[in-house]
N, C-alpha and C positions, 0 to 999 in steps of 0.2 A: 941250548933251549930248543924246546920240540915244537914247531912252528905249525904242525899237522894239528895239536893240539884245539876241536873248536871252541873249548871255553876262552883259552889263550888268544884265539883268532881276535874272537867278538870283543875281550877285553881291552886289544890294543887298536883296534879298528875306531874301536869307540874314545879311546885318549887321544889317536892321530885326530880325527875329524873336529872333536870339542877344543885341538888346540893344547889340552895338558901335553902333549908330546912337543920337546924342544930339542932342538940342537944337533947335538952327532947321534942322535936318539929318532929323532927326526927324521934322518938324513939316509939314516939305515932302514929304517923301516918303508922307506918309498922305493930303496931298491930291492927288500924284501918281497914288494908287491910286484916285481917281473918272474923272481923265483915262483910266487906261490900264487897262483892263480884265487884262489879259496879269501886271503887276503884283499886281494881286490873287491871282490865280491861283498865282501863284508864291508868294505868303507864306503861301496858303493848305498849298502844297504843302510849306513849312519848320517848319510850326507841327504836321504828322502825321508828318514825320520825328522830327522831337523828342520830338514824345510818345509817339512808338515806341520813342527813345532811354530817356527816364525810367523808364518800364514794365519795362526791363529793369536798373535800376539797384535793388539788395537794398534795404531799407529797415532804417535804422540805430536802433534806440534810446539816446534822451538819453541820458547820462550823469547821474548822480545829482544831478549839482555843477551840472547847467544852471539850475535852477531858482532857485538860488541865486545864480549871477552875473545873473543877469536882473535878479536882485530888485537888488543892489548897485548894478548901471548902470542901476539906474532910482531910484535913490536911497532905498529901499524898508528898505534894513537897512544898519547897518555894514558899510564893507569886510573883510574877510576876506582870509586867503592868495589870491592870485591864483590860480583852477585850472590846471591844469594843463592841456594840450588832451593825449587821447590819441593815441600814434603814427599807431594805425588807422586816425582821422580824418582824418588827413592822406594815411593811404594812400588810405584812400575817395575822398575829393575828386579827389585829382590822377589814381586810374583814372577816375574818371567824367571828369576834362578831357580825357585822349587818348581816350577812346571817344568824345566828342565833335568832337574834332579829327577822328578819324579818317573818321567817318560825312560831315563836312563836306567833307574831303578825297574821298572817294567820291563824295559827289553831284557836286561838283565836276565830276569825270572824268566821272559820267556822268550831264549834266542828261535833265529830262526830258522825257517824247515832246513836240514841240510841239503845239499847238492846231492845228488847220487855222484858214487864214482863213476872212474874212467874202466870199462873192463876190458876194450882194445881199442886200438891207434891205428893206424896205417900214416903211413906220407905216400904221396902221390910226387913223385919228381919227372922232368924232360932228361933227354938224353947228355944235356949238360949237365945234369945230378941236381939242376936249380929246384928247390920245391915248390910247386904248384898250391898245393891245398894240403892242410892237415885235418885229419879224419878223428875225433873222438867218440868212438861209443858207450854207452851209459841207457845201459837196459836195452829196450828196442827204441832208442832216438840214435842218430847218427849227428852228431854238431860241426858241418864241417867252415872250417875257415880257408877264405882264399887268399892267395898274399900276390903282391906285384907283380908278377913272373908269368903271369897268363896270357897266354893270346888271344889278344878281345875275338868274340866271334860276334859279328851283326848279324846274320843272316842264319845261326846255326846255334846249338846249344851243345854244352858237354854233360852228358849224364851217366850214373854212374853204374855199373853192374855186380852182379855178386854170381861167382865161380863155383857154383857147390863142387862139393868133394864127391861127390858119386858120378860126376860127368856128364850130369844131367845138361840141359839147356841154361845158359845163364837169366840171372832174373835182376826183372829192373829194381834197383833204388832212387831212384828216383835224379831231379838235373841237378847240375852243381853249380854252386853259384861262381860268377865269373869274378867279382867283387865282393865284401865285406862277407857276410857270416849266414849261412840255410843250418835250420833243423830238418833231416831226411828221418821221417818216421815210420820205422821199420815192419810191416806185419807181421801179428801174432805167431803167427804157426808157421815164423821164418829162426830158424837157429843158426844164428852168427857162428858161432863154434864149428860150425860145418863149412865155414867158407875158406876153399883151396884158393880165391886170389880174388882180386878185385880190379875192373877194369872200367877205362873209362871210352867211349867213345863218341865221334862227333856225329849229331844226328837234326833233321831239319829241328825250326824252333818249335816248342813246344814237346818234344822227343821223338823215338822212334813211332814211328805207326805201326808196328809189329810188335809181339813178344820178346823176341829177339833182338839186336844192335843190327840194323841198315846200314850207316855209316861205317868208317873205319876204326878201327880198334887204334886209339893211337899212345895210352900209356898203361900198364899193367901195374900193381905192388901185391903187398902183403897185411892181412889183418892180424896184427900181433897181440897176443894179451899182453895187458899192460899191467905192471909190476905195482904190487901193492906196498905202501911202505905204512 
């Protein structure tokens, strides 16, 4: 099964969250979401529709007698006359199932915006090979994530440089975050394709106060295109 697929995406995003999805069916598909980043994204995207959906659904008060059958099916007190459900209850449920239907049937019609892809990567590593940060670009945005492995800096910031291939002076992209996830967004009448390396260096907070890296150059990589499949 072609997982890249986004009708496929939106289709099974949308059974995982409502619940239709059970079992070893289930079970797969949650480890499909470390594979396929796209995936995520999409249950991410079913699980704020819904709760958009709930938000507008009236909030009902128990009925007197619930308290009471609870107690009975939990073996709590003698049975009693069986309650009754009210009509209303019923009316309630089954609007709340076609407003749901219906919302499901909508996104359906109209899924949503895609992601741009990945058109290069980099990984940033220490000289232990451990990874620092992973670098995703996607047009002119840079998305980078940072992971455990960093050396907190208080008093100092790491920010990022771009090496052009002509041997020009390098040019800032901007700081990197030390924790959780920065979008570095790239200028216009800057061409990634032309970058011979990428470098990071340590510079006071807020960055260099030059054009240039002041601080020391402390890890280099590679901006590699990334493989379309």
């Amino acid at each position: 099964m072609n997982y890249q697929i986004t009708e496929l995406q939106h289709a099974l995003a949308a059974r995982y969250v409502i619940g239709s999805m059970r079992g070893a069916a289930r079970r797969r598909f949650i480890r499909l979401q470390m594979q396929y980043p796209k995936l995520r994204e999409e249950v991410i995207f079913w699980e704020q529709r819904l709760n958009e959906l709930t938000q507008q659904i009236p909030t009902q008060a128990a009925p007197k007698t619930a308290w009471a059958v609870i107690q009975q099916r939990l073996g709590w007190q003698p049975s009693a006359v069986k309650a009754k459900t009210p009509w209303w209850a019923w009316l309630s449920s089954a609007a709340a199932a076609v407003l749901l239907i219906l919302v499901i049937q909508q996104t359906m019609v109209q899924p949503p915006e895609p992601v741009p892809s990945t058109d290069r990567i980099a990984v940033i590593q220490n000289d232990s090979a451990r990874t620092l940060w992973l670098i995703e670009q996607r047009e002119q945005q840079l998305l980078v994530s940072a992971t455990s492995n960093i050396e907190a800096l208080t008093n100092e910031d790491y920010q990022l440089w771009m090496l052009p291939v002509n041997g020009e002076a390098p040019i800032s992209l901007g700081l990197l975050p030390q924790q959780g996830q920065r979008t570095l967004t790239v200028p216009a009448n800057l061409d990634l394709s032309q970058v011979a390396a990428l470098a990071v260096s340590r510079e006071p907070l807020g960055g260099s106060p030059e054009a240039i890296p002041t601080g020391p150059v402390v890890f280099t990589t590679d901006l590699l295109k990334a493989q379309k499949t």
